[in-house]
C-alpha positions in Angstrom: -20.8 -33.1 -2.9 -19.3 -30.8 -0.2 -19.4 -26.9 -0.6 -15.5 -25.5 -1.5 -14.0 -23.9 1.9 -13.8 -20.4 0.4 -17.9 -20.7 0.2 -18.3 -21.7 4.1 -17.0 -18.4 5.0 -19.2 -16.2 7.3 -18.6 -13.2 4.8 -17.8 -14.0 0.9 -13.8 -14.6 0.4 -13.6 -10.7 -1.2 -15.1 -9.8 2.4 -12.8 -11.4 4.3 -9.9 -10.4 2.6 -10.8 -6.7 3.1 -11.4 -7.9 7.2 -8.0 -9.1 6.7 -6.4 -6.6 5.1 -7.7 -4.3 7.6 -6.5 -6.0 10.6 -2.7 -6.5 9.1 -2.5 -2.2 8.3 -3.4 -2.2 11.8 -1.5 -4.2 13.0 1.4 -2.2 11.5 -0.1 1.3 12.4 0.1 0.4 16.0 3.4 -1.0 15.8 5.0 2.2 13.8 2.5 4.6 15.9 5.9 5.3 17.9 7.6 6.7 14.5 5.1 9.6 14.3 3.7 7.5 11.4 0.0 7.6 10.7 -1.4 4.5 8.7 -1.2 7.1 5.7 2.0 8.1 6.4 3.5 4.9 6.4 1.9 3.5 3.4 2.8 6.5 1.3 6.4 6.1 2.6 6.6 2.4 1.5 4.7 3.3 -1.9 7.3 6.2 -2.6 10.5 3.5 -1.8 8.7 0.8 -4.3 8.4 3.9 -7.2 11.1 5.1 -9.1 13.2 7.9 -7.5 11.8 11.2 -8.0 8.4 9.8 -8.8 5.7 12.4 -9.4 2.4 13.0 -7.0 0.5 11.9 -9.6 2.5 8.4 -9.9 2.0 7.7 -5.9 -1.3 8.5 -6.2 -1.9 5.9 -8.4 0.5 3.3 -7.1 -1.7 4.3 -3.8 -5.0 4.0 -5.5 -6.2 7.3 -4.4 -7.2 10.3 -5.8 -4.7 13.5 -5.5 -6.6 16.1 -3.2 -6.8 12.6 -0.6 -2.9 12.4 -1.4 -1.9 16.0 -0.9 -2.3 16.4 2.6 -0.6 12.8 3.7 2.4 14.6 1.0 2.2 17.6 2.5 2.4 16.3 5.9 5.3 14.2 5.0 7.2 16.9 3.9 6.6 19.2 7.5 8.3 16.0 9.1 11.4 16.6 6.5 10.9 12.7 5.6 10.0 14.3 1.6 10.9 16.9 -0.1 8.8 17.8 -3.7 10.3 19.7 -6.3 8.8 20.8 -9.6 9.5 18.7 -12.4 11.9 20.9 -14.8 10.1 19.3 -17.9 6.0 20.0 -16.3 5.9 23.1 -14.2 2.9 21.6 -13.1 4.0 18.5 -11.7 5.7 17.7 -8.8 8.4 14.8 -8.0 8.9 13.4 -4.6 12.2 12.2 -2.8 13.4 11.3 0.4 15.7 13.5 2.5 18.5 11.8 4.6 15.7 11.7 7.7 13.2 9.9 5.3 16.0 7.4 4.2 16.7 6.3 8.1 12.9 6.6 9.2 12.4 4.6 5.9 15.0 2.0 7.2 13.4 1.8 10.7 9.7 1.3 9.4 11.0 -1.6 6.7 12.2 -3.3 10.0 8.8 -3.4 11.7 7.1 -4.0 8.9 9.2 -7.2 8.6 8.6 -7.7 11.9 4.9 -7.6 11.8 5.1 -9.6 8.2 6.8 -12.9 10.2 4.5 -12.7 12.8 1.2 -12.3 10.2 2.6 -15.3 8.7 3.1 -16.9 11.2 2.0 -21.0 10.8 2.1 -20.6 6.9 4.3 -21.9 4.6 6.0 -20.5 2.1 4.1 -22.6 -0.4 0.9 -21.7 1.2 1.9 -17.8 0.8 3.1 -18.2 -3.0 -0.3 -19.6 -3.6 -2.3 -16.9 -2.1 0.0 -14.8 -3.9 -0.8 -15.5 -7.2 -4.3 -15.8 -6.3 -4.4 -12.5 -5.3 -2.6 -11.2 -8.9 -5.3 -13.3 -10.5 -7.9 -11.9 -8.7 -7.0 -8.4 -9.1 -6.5 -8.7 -12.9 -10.0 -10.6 -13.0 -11.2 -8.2 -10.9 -9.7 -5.1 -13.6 -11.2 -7.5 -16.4 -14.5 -6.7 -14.9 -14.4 -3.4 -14.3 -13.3 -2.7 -17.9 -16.3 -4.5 -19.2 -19.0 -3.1 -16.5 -17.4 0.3 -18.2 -17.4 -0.3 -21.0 -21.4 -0.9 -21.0 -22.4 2.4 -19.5 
């Protein structure tokens, strides 16, 4: 019996989707590079549009994945290019919500364009079918993958 595809890979399949991963954010860091957009910058920018309006730091942060003090400069940064503006939360002094100025909006506007633009070419000679699939292989994955880290906690 022949070995699965996924197993002939030089690096496991986790290692090459982290390769792949890698190469795609780059991809679209070089292309927004003429924004003024840093591949934080951009990602923080597309996390804050996906979040509800007026999210807090703490929110992108974790729609991000990241720890705040690594978020607070990328935020801080944002807001010197007047793409952001924070405001404390009425109800938590202590907490800050984020939205978009007028300049974020259009900037935000330009970078969903190439990013679009990158997407179709990244996709290019896969079907929509083949995309769905690795689509919901990669939810799977990523809720096996929480599965396991609740359980490797859960031990200590």
């Amino acid at each position: 019996m022949s070995q699965p595809f996924h197993e002939t890979l030089d690096l496991t399949l986790c290692g090459n989707m982290g390769r792949v991963h890698r190469l795609c954010r780059e991809a679209i860091t070089a292309a927004v590079e003429p924004l003024g957009l840093t591949q934080s910058r951009w990602t923080a920018m597309i996390h804050i549009n996906h979040l509800p309006d007026g999210a807090t730091q703490q929110q992108l942060a974790h729609s991000l994945g990241i720890e705040m003090p690594s978020l607070t400069r990328t935020v801080k940064q944002l807001e010197q290019q007047q793409l952001i503006i924070r405001r404390v939360d009425i109800e938590d002094k202590r907490s800050r919500r984020i939205y978009f100025t007028d300049q974020g909006k259009q900037l935000l506007t330009t970078l969903t364009v190439l990013i679009t633009d990158i997407k179709q070419q990244l996709y290019a000679g896969l079907s929509t079918e083949q995309l769905d699939v690795m689509a919901y292989g990669l939810v799977q994955m990523e809720e096996n993958a929480r599965r396991c880290l609740t359980l490797l906690n859960q031990e200590k």
